[in-house]
C-alpha positions as CSV (number, residue, x, y, z in Angstrom):
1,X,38.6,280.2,106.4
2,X,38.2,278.7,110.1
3,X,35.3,276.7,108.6
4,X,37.1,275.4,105.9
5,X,39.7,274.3,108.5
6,X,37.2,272.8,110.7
7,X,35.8,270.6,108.3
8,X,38.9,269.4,106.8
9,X,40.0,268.5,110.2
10,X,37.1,266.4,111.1
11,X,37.8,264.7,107.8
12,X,41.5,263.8,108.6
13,X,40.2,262.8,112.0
14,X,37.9,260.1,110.7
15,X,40.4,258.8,108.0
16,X,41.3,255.2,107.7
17,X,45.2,255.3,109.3
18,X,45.9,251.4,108.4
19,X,50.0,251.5,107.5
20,X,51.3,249.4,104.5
21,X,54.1,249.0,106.9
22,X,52.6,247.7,110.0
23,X,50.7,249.2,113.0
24,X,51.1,249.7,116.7
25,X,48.4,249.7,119.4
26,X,45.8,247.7,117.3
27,X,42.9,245.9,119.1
28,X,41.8,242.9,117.8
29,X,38.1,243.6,118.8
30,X,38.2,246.8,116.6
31,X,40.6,247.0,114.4
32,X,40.6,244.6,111.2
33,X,41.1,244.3,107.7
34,X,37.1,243.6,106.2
35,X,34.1,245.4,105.0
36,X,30.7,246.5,107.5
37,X,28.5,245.5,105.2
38,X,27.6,241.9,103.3
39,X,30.0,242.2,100.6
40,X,32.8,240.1,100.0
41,X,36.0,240.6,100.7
42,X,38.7,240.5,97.5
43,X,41.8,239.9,97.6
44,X,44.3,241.0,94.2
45,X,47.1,240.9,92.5
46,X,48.2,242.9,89.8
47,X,44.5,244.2,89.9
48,X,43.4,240.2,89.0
49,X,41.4,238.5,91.9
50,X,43.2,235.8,93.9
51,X,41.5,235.0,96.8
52,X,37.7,236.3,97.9
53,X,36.2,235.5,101.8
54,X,31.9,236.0,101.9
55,X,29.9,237.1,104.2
56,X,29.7,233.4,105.4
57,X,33.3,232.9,105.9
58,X,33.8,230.9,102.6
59,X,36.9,231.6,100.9
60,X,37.7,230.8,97.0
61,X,40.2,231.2,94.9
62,X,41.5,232.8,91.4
63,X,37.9,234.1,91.1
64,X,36.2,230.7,90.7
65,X,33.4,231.7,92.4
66,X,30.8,229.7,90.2
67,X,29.1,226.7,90.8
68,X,30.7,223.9,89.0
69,X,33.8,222.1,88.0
70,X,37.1,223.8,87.2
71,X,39.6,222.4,85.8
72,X,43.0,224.2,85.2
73,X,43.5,225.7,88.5
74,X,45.8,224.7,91.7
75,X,45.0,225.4,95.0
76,X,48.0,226.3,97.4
77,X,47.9,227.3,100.7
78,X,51.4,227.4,102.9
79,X,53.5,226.3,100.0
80,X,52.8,224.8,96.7
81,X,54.6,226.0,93.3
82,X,52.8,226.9,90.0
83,X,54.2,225.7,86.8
84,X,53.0,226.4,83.4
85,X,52.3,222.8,82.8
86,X,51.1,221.7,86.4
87,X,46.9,222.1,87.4
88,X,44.7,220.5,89.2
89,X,46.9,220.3,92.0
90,X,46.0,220.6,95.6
91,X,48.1,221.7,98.4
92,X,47.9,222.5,102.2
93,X,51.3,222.6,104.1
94,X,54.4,223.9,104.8
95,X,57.3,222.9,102.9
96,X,54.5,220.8,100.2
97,X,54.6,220.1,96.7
98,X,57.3,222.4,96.4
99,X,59.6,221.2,93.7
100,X,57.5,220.3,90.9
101,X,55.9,223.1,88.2
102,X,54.6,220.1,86.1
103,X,52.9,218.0,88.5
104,X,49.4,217.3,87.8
105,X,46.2,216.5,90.0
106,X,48.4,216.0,93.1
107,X,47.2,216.5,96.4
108,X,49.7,217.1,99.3
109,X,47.9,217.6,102.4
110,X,51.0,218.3,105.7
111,X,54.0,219.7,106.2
112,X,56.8,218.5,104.1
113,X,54.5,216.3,102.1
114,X,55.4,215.5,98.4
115,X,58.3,217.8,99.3
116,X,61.2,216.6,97.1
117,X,58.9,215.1,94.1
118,X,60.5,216.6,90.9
119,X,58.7,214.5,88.1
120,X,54.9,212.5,88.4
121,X,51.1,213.0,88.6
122,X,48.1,211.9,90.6
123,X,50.1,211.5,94.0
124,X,48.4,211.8,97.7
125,X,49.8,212.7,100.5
126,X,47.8,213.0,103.6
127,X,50.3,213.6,107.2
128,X,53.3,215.4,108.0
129,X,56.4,214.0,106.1
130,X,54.1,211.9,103.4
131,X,56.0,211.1,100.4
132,X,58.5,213.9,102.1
133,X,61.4,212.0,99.9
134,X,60.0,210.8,96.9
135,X,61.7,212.3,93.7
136,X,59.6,210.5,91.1
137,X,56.4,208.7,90.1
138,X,52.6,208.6,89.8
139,X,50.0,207.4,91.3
140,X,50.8,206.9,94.8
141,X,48.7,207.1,97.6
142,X,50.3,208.1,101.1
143,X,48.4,208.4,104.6
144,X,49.4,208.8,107.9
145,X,52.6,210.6,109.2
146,X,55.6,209.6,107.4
147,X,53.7,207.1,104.8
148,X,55.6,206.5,101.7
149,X,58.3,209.3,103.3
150,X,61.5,207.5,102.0
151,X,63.8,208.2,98.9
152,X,63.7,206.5,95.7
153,X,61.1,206.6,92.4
154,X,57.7,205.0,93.7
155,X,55.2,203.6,91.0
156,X,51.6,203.0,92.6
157,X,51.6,202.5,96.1
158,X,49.6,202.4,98.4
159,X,50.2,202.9,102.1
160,X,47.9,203.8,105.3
161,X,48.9,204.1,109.1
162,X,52.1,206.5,110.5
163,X,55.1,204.9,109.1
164,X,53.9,202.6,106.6
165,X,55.8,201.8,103.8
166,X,58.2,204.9,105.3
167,X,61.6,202.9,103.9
168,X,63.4,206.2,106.0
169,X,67.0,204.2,104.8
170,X,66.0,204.2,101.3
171,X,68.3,205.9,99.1
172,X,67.7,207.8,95.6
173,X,67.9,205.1,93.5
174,X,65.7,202.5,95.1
175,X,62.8,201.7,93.5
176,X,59.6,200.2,94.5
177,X,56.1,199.5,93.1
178,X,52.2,198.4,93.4
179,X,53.4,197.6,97.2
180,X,50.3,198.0,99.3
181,X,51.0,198.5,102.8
182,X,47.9,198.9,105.5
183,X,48.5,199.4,109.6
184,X,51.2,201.2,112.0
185,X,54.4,200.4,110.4
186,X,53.7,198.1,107.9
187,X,56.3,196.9,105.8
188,X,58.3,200.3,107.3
189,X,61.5,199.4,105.6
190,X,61.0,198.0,102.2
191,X,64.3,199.2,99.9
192,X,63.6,197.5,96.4
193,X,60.5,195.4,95.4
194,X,56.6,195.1,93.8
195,X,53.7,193.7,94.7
196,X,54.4,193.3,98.2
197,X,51.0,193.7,100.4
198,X,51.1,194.1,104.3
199,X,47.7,194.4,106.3
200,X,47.8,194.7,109.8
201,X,50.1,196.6,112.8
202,X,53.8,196.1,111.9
203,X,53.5,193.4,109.7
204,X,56.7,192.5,107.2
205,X,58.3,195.6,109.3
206,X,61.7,193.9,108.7
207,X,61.1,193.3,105.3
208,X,64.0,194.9,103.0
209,X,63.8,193.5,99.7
210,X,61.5,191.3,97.5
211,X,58.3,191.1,95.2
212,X,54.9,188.8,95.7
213,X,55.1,188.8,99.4
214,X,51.5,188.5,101.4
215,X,51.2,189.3,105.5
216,X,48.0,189.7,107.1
217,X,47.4,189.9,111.0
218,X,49.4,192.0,113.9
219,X,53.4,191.6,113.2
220,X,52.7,188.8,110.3
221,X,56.1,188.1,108.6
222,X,57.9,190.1,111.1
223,X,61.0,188.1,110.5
224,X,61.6,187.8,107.2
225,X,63.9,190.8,105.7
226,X,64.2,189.1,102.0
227,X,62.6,186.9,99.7
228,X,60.0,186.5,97.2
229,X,55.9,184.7,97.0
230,X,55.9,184.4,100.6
231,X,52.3,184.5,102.5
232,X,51.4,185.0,106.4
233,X,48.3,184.9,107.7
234,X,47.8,185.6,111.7
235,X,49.3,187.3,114.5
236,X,52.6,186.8,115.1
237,X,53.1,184.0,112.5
238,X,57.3,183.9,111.3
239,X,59.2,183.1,108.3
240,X,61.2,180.2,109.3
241,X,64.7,182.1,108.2
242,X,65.2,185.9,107.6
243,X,65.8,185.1,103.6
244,X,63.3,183.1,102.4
245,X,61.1,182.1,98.8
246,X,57.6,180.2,98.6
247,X,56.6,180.0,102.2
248,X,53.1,179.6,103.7
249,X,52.1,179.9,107.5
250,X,48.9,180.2,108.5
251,X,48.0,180.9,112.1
252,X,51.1,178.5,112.9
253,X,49.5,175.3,112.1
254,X,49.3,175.3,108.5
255,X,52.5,175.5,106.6
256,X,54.4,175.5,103.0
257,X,57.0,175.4,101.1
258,X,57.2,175.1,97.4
259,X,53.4,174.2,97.2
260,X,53.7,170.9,99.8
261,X,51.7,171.5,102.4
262,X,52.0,170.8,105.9
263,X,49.1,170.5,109.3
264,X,50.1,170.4,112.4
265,X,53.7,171.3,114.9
266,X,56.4,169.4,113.1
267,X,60.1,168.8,115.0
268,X,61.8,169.8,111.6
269,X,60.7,171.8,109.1
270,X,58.6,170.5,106.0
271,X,61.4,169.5,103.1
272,X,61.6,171.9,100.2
273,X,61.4,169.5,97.6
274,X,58.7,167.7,99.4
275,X,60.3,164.4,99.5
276,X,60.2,162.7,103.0
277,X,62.6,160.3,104.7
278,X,61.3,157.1,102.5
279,X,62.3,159.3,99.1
280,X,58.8,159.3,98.1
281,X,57.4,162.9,97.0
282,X,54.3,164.0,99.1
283,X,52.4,166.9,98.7
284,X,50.6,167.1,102.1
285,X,52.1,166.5,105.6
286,X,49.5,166.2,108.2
287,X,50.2,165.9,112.4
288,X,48.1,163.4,114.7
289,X,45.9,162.1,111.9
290,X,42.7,163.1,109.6
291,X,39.3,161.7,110.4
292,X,36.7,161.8,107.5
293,X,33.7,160.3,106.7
294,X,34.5,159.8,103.1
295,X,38.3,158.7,101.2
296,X,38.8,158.5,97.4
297,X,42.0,157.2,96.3
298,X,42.4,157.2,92.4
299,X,44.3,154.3,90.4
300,X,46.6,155.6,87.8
301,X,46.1,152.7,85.2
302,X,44.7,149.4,84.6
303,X,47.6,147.2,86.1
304,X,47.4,149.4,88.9
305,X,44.9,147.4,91.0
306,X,45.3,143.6,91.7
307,X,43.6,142.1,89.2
308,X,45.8,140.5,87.3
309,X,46.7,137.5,89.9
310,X,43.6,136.5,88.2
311,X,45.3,136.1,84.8
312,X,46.1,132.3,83.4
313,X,49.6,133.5,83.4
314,X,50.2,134.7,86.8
315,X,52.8,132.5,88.7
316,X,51.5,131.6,92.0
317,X,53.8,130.8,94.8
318,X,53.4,127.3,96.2
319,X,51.9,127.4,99.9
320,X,55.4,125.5,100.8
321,X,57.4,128.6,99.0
322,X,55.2,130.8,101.0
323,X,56.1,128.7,104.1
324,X,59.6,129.2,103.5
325,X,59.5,132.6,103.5
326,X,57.8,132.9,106.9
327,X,59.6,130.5,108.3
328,X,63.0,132.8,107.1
329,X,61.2,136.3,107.4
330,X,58.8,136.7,109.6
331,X,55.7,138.7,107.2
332,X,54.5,137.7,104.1
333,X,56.0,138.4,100.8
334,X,56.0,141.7,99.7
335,X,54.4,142.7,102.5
336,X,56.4,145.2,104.7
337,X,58.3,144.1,108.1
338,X,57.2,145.9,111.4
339,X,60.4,147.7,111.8
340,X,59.8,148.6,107.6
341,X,56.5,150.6,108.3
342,X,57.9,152.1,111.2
343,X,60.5,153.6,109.9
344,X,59.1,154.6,105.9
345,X,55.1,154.5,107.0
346,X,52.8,152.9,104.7
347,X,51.6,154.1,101.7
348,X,47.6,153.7,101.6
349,X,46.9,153.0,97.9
350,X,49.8,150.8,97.8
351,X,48.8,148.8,101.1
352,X,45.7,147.8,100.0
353,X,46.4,147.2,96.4
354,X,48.9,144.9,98.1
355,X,46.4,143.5,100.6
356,X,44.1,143.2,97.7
357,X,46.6,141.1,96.2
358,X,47.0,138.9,98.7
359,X,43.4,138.3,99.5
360,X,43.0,137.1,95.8
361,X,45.8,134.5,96.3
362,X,44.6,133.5,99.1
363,X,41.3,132.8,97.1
364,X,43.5,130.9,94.9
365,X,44.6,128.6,97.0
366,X,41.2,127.7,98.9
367,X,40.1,126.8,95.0
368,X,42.9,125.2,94.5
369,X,42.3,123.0,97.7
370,X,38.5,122.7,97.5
371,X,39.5,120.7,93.9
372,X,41.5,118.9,95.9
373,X,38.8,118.1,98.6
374,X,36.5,117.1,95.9
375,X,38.9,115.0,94.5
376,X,39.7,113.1,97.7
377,X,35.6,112.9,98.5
378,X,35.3,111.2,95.1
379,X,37.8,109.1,95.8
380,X,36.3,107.9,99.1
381,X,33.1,107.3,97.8
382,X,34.2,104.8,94.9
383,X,36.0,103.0,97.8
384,X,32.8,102.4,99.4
């Protein structure tokens, strides 16, 4: 009897005493939860295999412990929610991916990321707060802290850098779409709009509502809160008002509006409808002139170019007519005054069209007085 004692003492004295309820005194160095050999550790639920950790410190999930693709399947660690309809869905973070059982091939990786999305597929989220607001909408891309965080239904966007594209005053029912939105900050506060793309720190920051927008370079845009097919290229180059359409500045020194183009620092802005102080429409504005080694100027028609002074028709002013109108004017007919091209400029094509034309009456009335000569030689001769 004291054998039988003995023995079933020892084996009560070597029994595993690990509480379901929790333990006291444990030492991390020698107590654990694990196996002494090179098996792999299983983890189960209702006797089915949820998580396994082998003897190389790889752990997989749902038994897929093959080599291959699987499809099917989420992956949640920290949060996450399994729906009947929703697979292919990865998540790592607190408070992620929390709200929507149907959600396919999303990938939430941060706290709070994708945490209010309800309905959409094939979002990323990649930093704390990522796409923390978004109710709705697929295929969204998210990086940095706070990327894509605000409110609203989102439809294809793409944002990289802490706070970009993070619209934190956005409300539910704002909307916004293929937006792309690249640097710290960019394009932070976008409400409404589509097709906007931002590249570079802070650039169209301000920017609140609008579609077709372009900024590239550090703070490009940084003015502008509203408008539509606007483009900025180069630090620190502005809208000229907050609310704006059509604008171009490049670097500062090349500018548009409405497709006239402007080169150079000009004291007022380029006119909208293109049409300068003469009320001719130009297309191109250039500051402190162009040098070029080669200028083509078309003619629009045949009774564009000077020709026709030639014509048997043509009424030719009499040098005394043309006298006159010195005498009274100070310039030649048709040709503009001093104070004239001064004040309007001179219009190349037209100028020397014009000078053409004058050039060719002038070659009228040397004929006209080398007949004259001739006559006048004959003349002398017979006298003699």
């Amino acid at each position: 009897m004291m054998l039988i004692l003995s023995v079933i003492g020892s084996a009560t004295a070597h029994a595993q005493s690990w509480n379901l309820v929790g333990n006291i005194g444990t030492n991390a160095n020698n107590h654990f939860v694990g196996t002494l050999d090179k098996a792999s550790l299983s983890f189960r639920v209702n006797n089915l295999e949820q998580m396994r950790i082998n003897q190389w410190g790889r752990i997989t999930f749902q038994a897929q412990n093959a080599v291959g693709e699987v499809s099917g399947k989420n992956l949640l660690l920290g949060s996450g929610i399994n729906g009947l309809n929703g697979f292919n869905n990865t998540v790592f973070g607190l408070g992620a991916f929390t709200v929507n059982p149907g959600g396919r091939s999303a990938t939430a990786i941060g706290n709070n990321v994708l945490a209010a999305l309800s309905t959409g597929d094939r979002n990323t989220g990649l930093g704390a707060n990522a796409l923390r607001l978004t109710t709705g909408g697929s295929d969204n891309t998210g990086i940095g802290m706070g990327a894509l965080e605000g409110a609203g239904t989102l439809e294809a966007n793409t944002a990289v850098g802490q706070g970009a594209l993070a619209r934190t005053t956005a409300v539910a029912t704002d909307n916004i779409s293929y937006n792309t939105a690249v640097g710290h900050q960019a394009m932070t506060n976008l409400g409404t709009g589509e097709a906007n793309c931002a590249l570079g720190y802070q650039t169209l920051q301000a920017f609140q509502n609008g579609s077709n927008n372009i900024a590239i370079g550090r703070t490009a845009g940084f003015n502008l809160e509203k408008g539509e097919n606007n483009i900025f290229i180069g630090t620190e180059t502005p809208a000229t008002g907050t609310a704006v359409d059509n604008e171009l500045n490049i670097g500062n020194w090349i500018f548009g509006v409405n497709g006239t183009i402007g080169i150079g620092t000009f004291t007022n802005p380029l006119p909208a409808d293109g049409i300068a102080p003469d009320g001719e429409k130009y297309k191109l504005f250039v500051k402190d002139g162009i040098r070029t080694e080669k200028l083509k100027v078309d003619v629009a028609a045949n009774n564009g170019w000077a020709d026709y002074v030639f014509h048997k028709d043509y009424q030719l002013l009499s040098l005394k007519e043309v006298e006159s109108f010195i005498s009274k004017n100070g310039h030649l007919p048709e040709v503009p005054s001093t104070e004239e091209a001064i004040k309007n400029g001179v219009e190349l094509k037209a100028m020397n069209i014009l000078l053409l034309k004058k050039i060719e009456e002038l070659t009228l009335y040397t004929i006209e007085q080398q007949k004259r000569l001739e006559v006048l030689e004959k003349k002398m001769v017979s006298q003699n």
